[in-house]
N, C-alpha and C positions, 0 to 999 in steps of 0.2 A: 504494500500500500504506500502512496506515496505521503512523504513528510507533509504536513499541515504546509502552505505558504501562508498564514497567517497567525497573530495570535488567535486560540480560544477563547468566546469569554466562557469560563465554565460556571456553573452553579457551584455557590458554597453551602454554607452552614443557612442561606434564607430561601433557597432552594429545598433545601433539607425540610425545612417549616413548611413551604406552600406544598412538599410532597403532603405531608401528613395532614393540614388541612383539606386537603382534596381528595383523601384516600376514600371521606366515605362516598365518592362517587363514583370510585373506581377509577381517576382518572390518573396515568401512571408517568412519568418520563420517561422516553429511551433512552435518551442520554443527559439532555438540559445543556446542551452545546449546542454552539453554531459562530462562525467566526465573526470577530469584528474587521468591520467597513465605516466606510463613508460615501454618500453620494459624490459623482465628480466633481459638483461645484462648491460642495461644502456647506450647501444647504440642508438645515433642519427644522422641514415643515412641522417633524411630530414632537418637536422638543417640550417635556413636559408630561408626554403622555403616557401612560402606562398601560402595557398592553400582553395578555398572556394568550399566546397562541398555542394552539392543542393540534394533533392530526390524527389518521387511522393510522394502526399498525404496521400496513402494509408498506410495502416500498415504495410505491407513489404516492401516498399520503404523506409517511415522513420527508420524503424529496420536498413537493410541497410544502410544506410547515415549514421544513430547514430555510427553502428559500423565498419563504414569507419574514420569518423571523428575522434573517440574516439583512433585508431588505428594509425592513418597516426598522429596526436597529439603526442600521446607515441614516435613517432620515430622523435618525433623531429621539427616537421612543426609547422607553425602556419596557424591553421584552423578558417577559418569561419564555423560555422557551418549554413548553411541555407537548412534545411531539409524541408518536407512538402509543395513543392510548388504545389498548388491548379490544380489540372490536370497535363496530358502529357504535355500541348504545353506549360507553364509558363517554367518549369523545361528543356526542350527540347531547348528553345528561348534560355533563359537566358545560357546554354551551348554554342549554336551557334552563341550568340553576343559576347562571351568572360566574359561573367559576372559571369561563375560558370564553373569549371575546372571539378570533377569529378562527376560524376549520375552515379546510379544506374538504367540498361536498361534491355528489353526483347527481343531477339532474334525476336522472332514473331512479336514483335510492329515494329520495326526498317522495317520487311520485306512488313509487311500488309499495317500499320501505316502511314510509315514515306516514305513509297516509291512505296506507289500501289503496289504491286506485288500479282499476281494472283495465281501463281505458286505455289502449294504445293509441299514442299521438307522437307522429314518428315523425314532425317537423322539431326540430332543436331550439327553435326563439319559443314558439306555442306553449311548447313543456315546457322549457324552464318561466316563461309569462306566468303558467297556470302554477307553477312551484311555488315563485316569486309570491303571487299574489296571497298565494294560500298560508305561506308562513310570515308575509308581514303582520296579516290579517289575526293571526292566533297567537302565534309567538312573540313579534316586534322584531324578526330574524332578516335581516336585509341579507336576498341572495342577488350580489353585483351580478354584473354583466358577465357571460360566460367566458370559458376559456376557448383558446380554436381548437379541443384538442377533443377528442371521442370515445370516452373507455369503456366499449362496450362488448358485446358479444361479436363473433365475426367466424366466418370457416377460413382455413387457409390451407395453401399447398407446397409443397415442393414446388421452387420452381422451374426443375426438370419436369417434373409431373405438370405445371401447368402449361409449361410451353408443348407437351408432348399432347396430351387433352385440348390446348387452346381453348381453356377457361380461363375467362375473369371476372364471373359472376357466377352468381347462384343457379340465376337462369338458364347460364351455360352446362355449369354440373347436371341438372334437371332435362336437360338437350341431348345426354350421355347415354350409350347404352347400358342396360340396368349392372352387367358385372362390371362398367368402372364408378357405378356410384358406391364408393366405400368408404365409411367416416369412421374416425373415431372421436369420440365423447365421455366425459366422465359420469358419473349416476347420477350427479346431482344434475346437469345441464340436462340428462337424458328426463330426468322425471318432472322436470319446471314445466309448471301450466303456460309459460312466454320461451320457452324452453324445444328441445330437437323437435320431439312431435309433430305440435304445431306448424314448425318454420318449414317440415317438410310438406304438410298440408297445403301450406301458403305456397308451395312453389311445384304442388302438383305432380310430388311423387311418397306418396301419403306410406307410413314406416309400416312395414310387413306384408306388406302388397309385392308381389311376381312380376308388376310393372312398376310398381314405385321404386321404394327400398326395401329388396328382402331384407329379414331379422340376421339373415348370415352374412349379411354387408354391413352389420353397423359391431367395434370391436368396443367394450366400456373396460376403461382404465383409467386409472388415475390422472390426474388431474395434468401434472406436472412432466409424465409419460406419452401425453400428448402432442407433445412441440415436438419429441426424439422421434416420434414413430411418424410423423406425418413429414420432417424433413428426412425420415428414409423412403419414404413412399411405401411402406408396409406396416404394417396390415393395411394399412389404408390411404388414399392416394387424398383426405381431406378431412382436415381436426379443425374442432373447436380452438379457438386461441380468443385471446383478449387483443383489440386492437393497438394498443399502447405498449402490450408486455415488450422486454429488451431482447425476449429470444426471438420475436417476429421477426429484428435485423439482424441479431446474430447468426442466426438458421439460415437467413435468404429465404423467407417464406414470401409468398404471394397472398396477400389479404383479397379475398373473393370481395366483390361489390355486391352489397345486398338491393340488390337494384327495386326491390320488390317495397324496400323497407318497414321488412319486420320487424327487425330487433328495436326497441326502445332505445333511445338515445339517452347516452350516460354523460352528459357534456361536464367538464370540472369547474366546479363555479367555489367562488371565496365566499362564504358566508360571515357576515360582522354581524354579532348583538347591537340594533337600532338604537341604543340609545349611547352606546360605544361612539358607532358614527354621525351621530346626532352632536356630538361630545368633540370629534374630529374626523369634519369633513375632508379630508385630505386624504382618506385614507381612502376613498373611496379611488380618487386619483393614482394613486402611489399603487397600489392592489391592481386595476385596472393596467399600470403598465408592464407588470408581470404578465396577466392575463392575454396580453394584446402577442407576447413573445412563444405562448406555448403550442404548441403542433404536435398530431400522432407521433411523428417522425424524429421530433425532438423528444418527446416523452420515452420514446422508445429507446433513443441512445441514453439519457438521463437515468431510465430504471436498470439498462444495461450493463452500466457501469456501475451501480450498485452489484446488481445479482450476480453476473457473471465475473464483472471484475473486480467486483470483493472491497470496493471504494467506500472509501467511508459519505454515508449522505451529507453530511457536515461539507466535507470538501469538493462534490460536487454540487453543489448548490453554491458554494462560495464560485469556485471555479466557472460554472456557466454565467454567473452575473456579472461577473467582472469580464468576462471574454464578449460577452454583450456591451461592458462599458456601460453598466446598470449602478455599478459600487467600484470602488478603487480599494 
């Protein structure tokens, strides 16, 4: 891993305290690091402000939060950092008790998730509209304006396998004769009511059907076994993958276009407690010009260099913003 290029500010001993007062929400730290910056001009909008940012567990949630933190710091705030809270609802609570100001969310969680909704609305501005409106309205949860980037469900190929097939959509797979439609999917995606069933219905090769998809074309494995066997082309010549994960560019997969669009849109939006940015309007600004920088394709090197190359989220979150000329 490579040396820190900056100092750490780490958590000490007040750190230690807002652990314990937030424990009874479950809300935990990864680390409570993230490097000090400053904007290039030397401005600080948030000077004054205090502000504790919280994330999900996973790799892009903590990327996220790191370079939220790392970010809203540079302008001036003094940040908690409490990234990596263990699941949605730890992260999700600790927002709606007031104990953690800004997360990092997903369009589709908020709608599926966090509010039952049954309704697929598979336009990106519509849902997050319908999100927005829904949780200013109950919570006082301002969900900014989205990010460009999409972490959602998606099939993908080898792309020896797609160049060989000449797919690049779903529609195309569905075009195939029935022994090269072969997927593989893990149980949980297989059993999702928004989930494989469905998407093969929507595209008219409905699962266990002689002309859809026979039941001996579809292979369920783990989750993380999926990216291996779908860049070997066997079992299966096309896996479930996450649009944003880092193995999508590491494998050389080919992300199939859901042209049909099924899949709910998981767009990554910042969510601030309204009365936070009520408090400081600026951050609305500052949030927004992260957001305006992120893309599948950058998220995807961003998680990559976590997962695969073992980088600490700290220093690639420092690292992308200053090679943007975001912080110095």
């Amino acid at each position: 891993m490579r040396a820190p290029r900056a100092r750490l500010v780490t958590a000490s001993c007040a750190l230690a305290v807002a652990i314990s007062l937030l424990a009874g929400c479950g809300l935990v730290s990864s680390s409570g690091t993230f490097h000090e910056a400053s904007l290039p001009g030397g401005d600080r909008p948030l000077d004054g402000a205090e502000l504790v940012v919280t994330s999900k567990s996973f790799t892009e949630g903590v990327l996220l939060g790191k370079i939220t933190a790392t970010y809203l710091a540079a302008a001036g705030a003094d940040v908690r950092d409490m990234t990596g809270a263990p699941g949605s609802a730890s992260s999700r609570q600790a927002q709606l008790n007031g104990d953690a100001d800004v997360l990092w969310e997903y369009t589709g969680t908020g709608w599926v998730n966090y509010h039952n909704q049954t309704e697929t609305i598979t336009d990106p501005h519509e849902l997050w509209q319908r999100v927005h409106d829904i949780e200013k309205r109950d919570y006082d949860l301002e969900w900014l304006a989205p990010a460009n980037f999409n972490d959602t469900y998606a099939f993908g190929a080898a792309t020896p396998t797609a160049e060989r097939l000449r797919v690049r959509s779903l529609s195309d797979v569905a075009a195939l004769p029935v022994p090269d439609r072969t997927f593989c999917v893990d149980d949980e995606f297989f059993s999702r009511s928004d989930g494989f069933v469905p998407m093969l219905q929507k595209y008219g090769m409905p699962y266990n059907d002689p002309n859809g998809v026979p039941a001996g074309n579809v292979t369920r494995m783990d989750a993380g076994v999926v990216y291996t066997a779908t860049a070997k082309g066997a079992p299966c010549n096309f896996g479930m993958i996450y649009t944003t994960d880092g193995r999508v560019k590491n494998l050389n997969l080919v992300v199939l276009d859901d042209d049909k669009k099924f899949f709910l849109p998981y767009s990554g939006t910042a969510v601030v407690r309204g009365a936070v940015l009520a408090s400081h309007p600026r951050l609305r600004e500052l949030i927004g010009t992260i957001s305006q920088h992120l893309t599948d394709d950058l998220m995807q090197e961003l998680n990559g260099r976590v997962d695969i190359d073992g980088e600490d989220p700290a220093d690639v979150a420092y690292d992308w913003l200053k090679s943007e000329q975001l912080v110095r």
